[in-house]
MINU-300845 format. One record per residue (C-alpha): x, y, z; residue in three letters. Coordinates in steps of 0.1 Angstrom, whole numbers, plus 2048, in hexadecimal, padded with zeros to 3 digits. Last residue first. Example, Ala and Ser with C-alpha at 12.3 -4.5 7.8 and 13.67 -1.06 7.14 Angstrom:
BEGIN
   xx   yy   zz  residu
  889  7F5  847     SER
  87B  7D3  84E     ALA
***
This chain:
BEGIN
   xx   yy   zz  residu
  55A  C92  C2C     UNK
  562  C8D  C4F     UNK
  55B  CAE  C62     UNK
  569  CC9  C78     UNK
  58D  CC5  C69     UNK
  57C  CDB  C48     UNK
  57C  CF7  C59     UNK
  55F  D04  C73     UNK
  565  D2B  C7C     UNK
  53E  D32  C8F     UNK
  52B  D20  CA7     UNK
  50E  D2A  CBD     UNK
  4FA  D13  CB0     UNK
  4FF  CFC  C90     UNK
  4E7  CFB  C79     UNK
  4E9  CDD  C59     UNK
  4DD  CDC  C39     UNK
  4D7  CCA  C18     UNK
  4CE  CC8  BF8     UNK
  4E1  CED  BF3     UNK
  4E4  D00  BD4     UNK
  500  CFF  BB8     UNK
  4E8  CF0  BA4     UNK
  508  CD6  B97     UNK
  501  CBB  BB0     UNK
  505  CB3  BD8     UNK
  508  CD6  BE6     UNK
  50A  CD1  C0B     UNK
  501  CEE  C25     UNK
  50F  CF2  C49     UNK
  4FE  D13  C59     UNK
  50C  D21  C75     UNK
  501  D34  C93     UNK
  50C  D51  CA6     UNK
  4EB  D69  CA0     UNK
  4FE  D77  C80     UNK
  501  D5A  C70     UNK
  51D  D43  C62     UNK
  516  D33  C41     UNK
  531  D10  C3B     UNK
  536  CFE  C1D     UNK
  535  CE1  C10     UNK
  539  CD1  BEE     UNK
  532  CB2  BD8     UNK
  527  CC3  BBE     UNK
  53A  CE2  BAF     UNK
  53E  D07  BB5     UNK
  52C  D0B  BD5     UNK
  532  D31  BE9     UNK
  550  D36  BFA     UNK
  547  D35  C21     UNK
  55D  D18  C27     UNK
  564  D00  C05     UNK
  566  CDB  C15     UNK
  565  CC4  BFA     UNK
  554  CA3  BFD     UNK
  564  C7F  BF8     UNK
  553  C6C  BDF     UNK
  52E  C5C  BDC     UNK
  520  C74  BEF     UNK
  50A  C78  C14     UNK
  51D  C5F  C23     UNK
  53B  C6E  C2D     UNK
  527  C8E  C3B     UNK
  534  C82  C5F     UNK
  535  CA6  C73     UNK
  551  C9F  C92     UNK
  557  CB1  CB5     UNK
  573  CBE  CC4     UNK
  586  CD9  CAE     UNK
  564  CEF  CB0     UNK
  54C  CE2  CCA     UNK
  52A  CDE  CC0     UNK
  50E  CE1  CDB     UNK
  4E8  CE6  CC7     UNK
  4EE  CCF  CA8     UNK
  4D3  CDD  C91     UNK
  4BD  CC6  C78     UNK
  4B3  CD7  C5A     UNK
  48B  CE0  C57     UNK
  485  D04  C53     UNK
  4A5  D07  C39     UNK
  4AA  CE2  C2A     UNK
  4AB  CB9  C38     UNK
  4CB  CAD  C46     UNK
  4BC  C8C  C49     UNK
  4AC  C8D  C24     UNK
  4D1  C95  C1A     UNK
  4DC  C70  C28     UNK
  4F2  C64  C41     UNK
  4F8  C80  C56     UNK
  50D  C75  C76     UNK
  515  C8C  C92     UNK
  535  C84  CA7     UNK
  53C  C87  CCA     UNK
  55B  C93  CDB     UNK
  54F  C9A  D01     UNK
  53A  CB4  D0F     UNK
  517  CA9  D02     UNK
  50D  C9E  CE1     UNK
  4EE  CB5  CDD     UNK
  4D8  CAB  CBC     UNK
  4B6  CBF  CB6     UNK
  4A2  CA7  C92     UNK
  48D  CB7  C79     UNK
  482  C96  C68     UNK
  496  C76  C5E     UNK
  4B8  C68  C71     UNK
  4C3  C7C  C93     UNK
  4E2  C6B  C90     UNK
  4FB  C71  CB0     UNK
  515  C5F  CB6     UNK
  528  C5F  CD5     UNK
  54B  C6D  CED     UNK
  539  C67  D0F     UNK
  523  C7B  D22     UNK
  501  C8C  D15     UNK
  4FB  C7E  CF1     UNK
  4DB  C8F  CF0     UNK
  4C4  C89  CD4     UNK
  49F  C9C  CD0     UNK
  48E  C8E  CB2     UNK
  478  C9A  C92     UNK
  469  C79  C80     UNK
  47D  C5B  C79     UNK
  498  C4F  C89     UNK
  4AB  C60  CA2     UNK
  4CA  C47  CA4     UNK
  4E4  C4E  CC4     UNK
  500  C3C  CC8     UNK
  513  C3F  CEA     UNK
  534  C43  CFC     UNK
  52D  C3E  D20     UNK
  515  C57  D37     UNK
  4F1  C61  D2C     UNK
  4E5  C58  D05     UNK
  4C4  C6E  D0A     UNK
  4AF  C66  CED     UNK
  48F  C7B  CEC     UNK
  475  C6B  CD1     UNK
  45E  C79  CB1     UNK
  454  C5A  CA3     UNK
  464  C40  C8C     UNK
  480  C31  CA0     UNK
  48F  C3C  CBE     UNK
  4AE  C2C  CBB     UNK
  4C6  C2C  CD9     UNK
  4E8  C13  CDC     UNK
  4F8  C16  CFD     UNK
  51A  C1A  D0A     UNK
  518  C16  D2F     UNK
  502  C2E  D47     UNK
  4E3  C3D  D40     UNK
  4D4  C36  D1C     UNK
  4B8  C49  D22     UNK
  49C  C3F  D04     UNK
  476  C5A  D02     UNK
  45E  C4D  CEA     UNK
  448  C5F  CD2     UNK
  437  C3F  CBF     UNK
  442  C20  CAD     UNK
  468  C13  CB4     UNK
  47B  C1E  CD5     UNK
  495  C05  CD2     UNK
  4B2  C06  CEF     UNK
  4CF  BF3  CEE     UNK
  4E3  BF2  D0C     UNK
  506  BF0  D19     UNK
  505  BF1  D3E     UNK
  4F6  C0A  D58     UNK
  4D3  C16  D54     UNK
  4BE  C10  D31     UNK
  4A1  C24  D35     UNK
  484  C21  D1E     UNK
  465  C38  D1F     UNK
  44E  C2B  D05     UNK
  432  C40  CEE     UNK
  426  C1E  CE0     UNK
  42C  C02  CC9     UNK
  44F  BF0  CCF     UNK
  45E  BFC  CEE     UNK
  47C  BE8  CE9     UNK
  494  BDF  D04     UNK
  4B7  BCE  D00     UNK
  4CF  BCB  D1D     UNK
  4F1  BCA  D26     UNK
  4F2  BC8  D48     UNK
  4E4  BDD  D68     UNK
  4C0  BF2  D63     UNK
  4A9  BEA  D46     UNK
  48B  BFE  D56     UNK
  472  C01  D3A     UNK
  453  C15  D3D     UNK
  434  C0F  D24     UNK
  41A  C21  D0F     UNK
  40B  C00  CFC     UNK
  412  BE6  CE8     UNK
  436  BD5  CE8     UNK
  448  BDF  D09     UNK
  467  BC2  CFE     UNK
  481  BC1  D15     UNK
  49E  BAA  D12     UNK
  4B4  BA9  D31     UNK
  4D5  BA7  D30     UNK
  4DC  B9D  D5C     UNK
  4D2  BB4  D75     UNK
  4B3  BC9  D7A     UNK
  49C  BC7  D5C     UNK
  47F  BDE  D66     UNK
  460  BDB  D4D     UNK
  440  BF0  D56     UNK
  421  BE8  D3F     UNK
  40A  C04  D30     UNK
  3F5  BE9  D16     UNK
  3F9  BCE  CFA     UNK
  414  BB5  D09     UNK
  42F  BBB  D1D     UNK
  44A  BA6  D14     UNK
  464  B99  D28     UNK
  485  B8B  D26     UNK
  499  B88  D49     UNK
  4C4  B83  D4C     UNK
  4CE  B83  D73     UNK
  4CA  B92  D8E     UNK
  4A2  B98  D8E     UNK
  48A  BA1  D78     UNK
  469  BBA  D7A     UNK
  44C  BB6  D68     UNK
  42F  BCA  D71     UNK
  40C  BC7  D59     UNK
  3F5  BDD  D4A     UNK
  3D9  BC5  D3D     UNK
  3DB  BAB  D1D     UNK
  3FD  B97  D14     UNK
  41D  B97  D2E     UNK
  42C  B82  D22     UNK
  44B  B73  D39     UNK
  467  B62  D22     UNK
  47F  B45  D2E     UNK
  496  B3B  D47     UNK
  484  B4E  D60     UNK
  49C  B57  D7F     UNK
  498  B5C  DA7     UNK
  4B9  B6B  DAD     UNK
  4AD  B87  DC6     UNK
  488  B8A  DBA     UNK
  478  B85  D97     UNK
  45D  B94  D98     UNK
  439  B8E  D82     UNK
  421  BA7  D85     UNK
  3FA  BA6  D71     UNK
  3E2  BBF  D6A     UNK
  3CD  BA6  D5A     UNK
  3CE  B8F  D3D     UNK
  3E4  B78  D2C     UNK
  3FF  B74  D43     UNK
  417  B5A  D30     UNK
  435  B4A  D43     UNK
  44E  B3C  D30     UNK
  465  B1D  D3F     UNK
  47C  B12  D58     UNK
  474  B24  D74     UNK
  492  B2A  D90     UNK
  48A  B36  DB4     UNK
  484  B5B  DC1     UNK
  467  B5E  DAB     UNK
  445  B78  DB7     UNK
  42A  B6C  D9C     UNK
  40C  B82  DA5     UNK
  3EC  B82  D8E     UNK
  3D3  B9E  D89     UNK
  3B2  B94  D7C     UNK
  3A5  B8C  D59     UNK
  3B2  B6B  D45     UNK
  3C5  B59  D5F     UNK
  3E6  B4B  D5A     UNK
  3F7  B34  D43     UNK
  41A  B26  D4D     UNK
  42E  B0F  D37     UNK
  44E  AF9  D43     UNK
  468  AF7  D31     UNK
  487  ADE  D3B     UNK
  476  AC1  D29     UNK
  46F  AAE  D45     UNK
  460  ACD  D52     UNK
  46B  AEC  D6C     UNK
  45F  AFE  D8A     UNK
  47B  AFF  DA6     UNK
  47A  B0E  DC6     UNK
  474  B2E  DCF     UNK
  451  B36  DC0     UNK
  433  B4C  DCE     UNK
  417  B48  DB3     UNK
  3F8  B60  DB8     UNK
  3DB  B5D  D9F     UNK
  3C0  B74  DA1     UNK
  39A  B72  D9C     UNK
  38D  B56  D7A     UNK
  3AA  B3F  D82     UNK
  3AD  B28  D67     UNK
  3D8  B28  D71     UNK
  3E3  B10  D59     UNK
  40C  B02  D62     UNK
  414  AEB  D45     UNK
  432  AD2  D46     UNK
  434  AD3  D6B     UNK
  44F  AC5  D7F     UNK
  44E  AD8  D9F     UNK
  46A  AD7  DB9     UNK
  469  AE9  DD9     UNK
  461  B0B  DE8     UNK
  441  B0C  DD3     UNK
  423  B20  DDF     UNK
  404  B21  DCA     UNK
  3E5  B3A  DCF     UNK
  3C4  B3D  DBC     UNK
  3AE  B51  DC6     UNK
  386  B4E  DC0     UNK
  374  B47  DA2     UNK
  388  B23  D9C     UNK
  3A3  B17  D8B     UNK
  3CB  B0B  D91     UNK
  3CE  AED  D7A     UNK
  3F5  ADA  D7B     UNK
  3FA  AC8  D5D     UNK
  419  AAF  D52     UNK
  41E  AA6  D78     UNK
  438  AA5  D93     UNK
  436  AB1  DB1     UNK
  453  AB0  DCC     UNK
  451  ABC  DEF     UNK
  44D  AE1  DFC     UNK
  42C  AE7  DEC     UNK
  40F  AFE  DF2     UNK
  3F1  AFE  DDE     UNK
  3D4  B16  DEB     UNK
  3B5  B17  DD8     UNK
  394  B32  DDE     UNK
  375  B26  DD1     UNK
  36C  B12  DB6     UNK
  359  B17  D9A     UNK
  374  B07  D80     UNK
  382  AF2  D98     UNK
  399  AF2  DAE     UNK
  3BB  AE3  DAE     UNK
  3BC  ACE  D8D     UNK
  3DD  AB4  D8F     UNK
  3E1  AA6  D6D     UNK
  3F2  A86  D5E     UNK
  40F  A76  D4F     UNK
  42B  A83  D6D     UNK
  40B  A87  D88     UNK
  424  A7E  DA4     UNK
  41D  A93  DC0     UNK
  436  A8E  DDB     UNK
  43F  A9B  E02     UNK
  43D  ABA  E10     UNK
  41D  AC4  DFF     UNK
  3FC  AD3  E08     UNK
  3DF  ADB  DF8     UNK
  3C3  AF0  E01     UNK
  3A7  AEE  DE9     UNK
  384  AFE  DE4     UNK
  368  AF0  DD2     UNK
  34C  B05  DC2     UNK
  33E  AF5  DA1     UNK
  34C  AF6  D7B     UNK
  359  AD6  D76     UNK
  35A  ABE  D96     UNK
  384  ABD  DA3     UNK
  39D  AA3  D9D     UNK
  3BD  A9B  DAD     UNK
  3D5  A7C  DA1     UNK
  3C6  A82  D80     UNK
  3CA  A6E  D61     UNK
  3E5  A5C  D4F     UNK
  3F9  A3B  D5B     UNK
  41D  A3F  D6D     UNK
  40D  A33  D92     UNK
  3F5  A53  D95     UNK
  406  A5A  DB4     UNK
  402  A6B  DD3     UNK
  42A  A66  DED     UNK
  42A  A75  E12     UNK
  42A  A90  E20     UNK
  407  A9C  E14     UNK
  3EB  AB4  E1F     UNK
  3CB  AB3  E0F     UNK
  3B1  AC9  E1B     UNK
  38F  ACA  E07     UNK
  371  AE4  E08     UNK
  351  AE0  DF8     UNK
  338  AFF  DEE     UNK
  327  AE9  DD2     UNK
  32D  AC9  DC0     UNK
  33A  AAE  DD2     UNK
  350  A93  DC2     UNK
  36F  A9A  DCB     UNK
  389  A86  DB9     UNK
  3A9  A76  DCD     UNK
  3C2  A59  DB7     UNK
  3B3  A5E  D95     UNK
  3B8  A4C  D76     UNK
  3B4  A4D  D54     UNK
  3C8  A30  D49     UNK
  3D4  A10  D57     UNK
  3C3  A17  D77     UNK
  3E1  A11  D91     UNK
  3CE  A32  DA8     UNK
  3E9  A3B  DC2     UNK
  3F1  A45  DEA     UNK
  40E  A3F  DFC     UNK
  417  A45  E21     UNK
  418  A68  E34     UNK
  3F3  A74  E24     UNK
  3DE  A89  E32     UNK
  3B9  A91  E25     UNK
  3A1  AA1  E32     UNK
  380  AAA  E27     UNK
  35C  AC2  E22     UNK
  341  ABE  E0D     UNK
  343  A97  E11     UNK
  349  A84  DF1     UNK
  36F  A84  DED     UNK
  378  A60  DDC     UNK
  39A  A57  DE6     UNK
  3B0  A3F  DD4     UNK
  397  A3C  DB2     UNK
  395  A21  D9E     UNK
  3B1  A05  D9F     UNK
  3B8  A0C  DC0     UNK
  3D0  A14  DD9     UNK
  3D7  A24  DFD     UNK
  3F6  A1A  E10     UNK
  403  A22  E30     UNK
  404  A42  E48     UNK
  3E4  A4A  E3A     UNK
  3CE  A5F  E50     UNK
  3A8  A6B  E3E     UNK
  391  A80  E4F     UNK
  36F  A86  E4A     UNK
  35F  AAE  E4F     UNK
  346  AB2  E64     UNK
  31E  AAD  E5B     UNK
  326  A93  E46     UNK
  32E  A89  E21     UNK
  33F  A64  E19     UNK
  367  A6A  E1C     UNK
  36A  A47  DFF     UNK
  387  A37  E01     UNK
  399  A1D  DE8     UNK
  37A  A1D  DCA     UNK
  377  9FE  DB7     UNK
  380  9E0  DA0     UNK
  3A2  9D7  DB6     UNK
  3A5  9E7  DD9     UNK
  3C8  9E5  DEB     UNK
  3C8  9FA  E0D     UNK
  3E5  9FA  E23     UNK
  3F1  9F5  E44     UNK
  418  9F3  E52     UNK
  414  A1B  E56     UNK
  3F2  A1C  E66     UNK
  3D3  A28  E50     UNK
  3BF  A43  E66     UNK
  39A  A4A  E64     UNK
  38D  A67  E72     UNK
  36A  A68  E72     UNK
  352  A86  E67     UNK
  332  A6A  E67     UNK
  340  A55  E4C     UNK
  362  A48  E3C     UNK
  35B  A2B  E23     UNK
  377  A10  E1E     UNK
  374  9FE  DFB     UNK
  385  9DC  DFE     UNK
  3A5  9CC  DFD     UNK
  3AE  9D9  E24     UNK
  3CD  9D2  E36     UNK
  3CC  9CD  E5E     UNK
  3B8  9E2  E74     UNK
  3B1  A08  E6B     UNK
  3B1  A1C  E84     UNK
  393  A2E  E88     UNK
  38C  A53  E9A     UNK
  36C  A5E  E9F     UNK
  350  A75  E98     UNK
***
């Protein structure tokens, strides 16, 4: 075990035995034409490579045979194959360990292949480091293996490459706080992924594409910028956008209950097939719960979330949102700003919440309650409860079939005479006639029943039966005229 300096340039192979530490000097290089730069030869302790100069070849740069190695690199170091390259590959198969740490420049010289390359399927861990470059722009840098251990990529420099391989049974962890240009980010971790970014992660092409691991949890915690989609596939995955850190593209979430929470500015997520939490936080969002029971957090901007298939509990917080419940008994709070809220075909609770708002039921019986705010209320389909709050709200029927008849009309619960509005305009081809408690003598008519309990029944006669299609309760109201709805 010692340490050799390298004397004077070198065209051959140069074999590193016996754990030594041998150190290329900054006006030194190493030029090999029809074989192998370095070989790091196995040993009892761990071979060290220096390079403060230059290391080439038209093979392999650095062949990685021992079980154990270091590499650092402050000077150059590439493969000028003309295709299918590789500038370090490790050989060894099992329980092997390699730590490369570069400042200066690895490259694959603009030719295809691999300016890091792992064994298939056996146990190799890596721990890179980078505060210098990586240019892999044609090729592929695999960090791990497939049956590798735990990897660690950390990089503060510049990498470019048009495949970056994160694998192995163990962890897999990747810290970028500087540039990455990475047309395809494949994490073939089979335990979790963890991917700390604030720098930048972007392609030629302006999107890059990031796969992670099938099964486990993975962590992606953003305060930089990603240019590009991100797809989760399985696990019980989180993604965050933190402070300004921004996606400019979609996160899927896919398989497993995943987290997804955005940042300042505008996020799009999806949450794939199971319970998923989506929190917006500034910026229009796009929020998409698709299968599954799921909670969606809009919070500030004007934003769109859509709980899809599920029983969903969608809250819109403060801007203008729109808020789709779709397939299942879902629960949509509008909060603050004027918001749009359709449950869609299940029984759902819409709660519009401060600003003027537009409430749509849907199908199936629903709860609507305008709360604050002078809004629309359409409870749509089935037997349907509709509150608008203490403001001037109006309460649109569209069709009879909305009304619906005796056991089954919908009931507005808070109407206040000279205040609020009944829309009937749509119900009939002309203008309806308002005829008070008189009983129907033509179509096109309505009239009003008060009870003796307080309430009101609104009924609409719409052909020549003289008996209702339609009906309407209002509680604890009686004395309605004509000015209480637009016929």
């Amino acid at each position: 075990m010692a340490t050799i300096f390298q004397t004077g340039n070198v065209t051959s192979t140069v074999t590193v035995s016996n754990g030594d530490r041998y150190v290329v000097s900054g006006s030194q290089f190493i030029a090999v034409s029809g074989g192998d730069g370095v070989v790091l030869a196995d040993a009892p302790t761990a071979p060290q490579l220096v390079n403060m100069g230059s290391i080439s070849a038209d093979q392999t740069g650095v062949v990685v045979q021992a079980t154990q190695a270091v590499i650092t690199n402050y000077g150059t170091m590439t493969s000028f194959a003309p295709y299918n390259n590789t500038v370090i590959q490790m050989t060894q198969t099992q329980n092997s360990l390699v730590q490369i740490n570069n400042h200066g420049t690895i490259s694959l010289g603009g030719s295809s292949g691999y300016l890091l390359q792992m064994p298939y399927d056996y146990r190799v861990e890596v721990r890179l480091l980078n505060t210098g470059t990586l240019d892999a722009e044609r090729g592929s840098i695999l960090v791990g293996s497939f049956g590798s251990d735990d990897n660690t990529f950390i990089n503060s420099g510049t990498v470019h490459a048009a495949l970056l391989v994160m694998s192995g049974w163990g962890n897999s962890t990747l810290v970028n706080t500087g540039e990455m240009v990475v047309r395809w980010l494949d994490v073939q971790a089979q335990s979790a992924f963890l991917f700390v970014n604030h720098g930048t992660l972007t392609d030629t092409d302006g999107d890059v594409y990031i796969t992670t691991s099938r099964y486990e949890p993975d962590q992606i915690a953003n305060s930089g910028t990603i240019f590009g989609s991100i797809d989760l596939l399985g696990g019980d995955d989180r993604v965050e956008n933190i402070g300004t850190g921004i996606v400019h593209g979609a996160v899927y979430g896919k398989s497993g209950s995943d987290t997804l929470v955005g940042g300042a500015f505008r996020d799009e997520f999806y949450g794939g097939t199971e319970n998923d939490v989506l929190v917006g936080r500034g910026g229009d969002d796009v929020l998409n719960g698709e299968g599954g029971d799921d909670m969606i957090l809009a919070g500030d901007g004007d934003d769109s979330a859509t709980g899809d298939i599920g029983a969903d509990t969608i809250n819109g917080g403060a801007g203008n949102d729109t808020l789709l419940g779709g397939a299942r008994e879902d629960v949509l709070v509008g909060q603050d700003g004027a918001d749009l809220l359709d449950g869609g075909t299940e029984n759902d609770t819409l709660d519009g919440g401060s600003g003027n708002d537009t409430l749509l039921g849907g199908g199936a019986n629903d709860v609507l309650r305008g709360q604050e705010g002078r809004d629309v209320l359409q409870g749509g389909n089935g037997l349907d409860f509709l509150s608008g709050g203490p403001d001037a709200d109006v309460f649109v029927f569209g069709t009879t079939i909305e009304m619906g008849i005796g056991a089954l009309r919908d009931q507005i619960l808070d109407f206040e005479k000279g205040l609020d509005l009944i829309d009937l305009s749509a119900l009939y081809a002309g203008p309806l006639t308002f005829v008070g408690t008189a009983p129907f003598s033509g179509a096109g008519q309505v009239r009003v029943a008060e009870q003796p309990t307080g309430s009101t029944i609104v009924q609409i006669n719409m052909d020549a039966d003289m008996q209702p299609e339609a009906e309407l309760r209002l509680a604890d109201v009686h004395g309605l005229d004509a000015g209480d709805f637009i016929l």
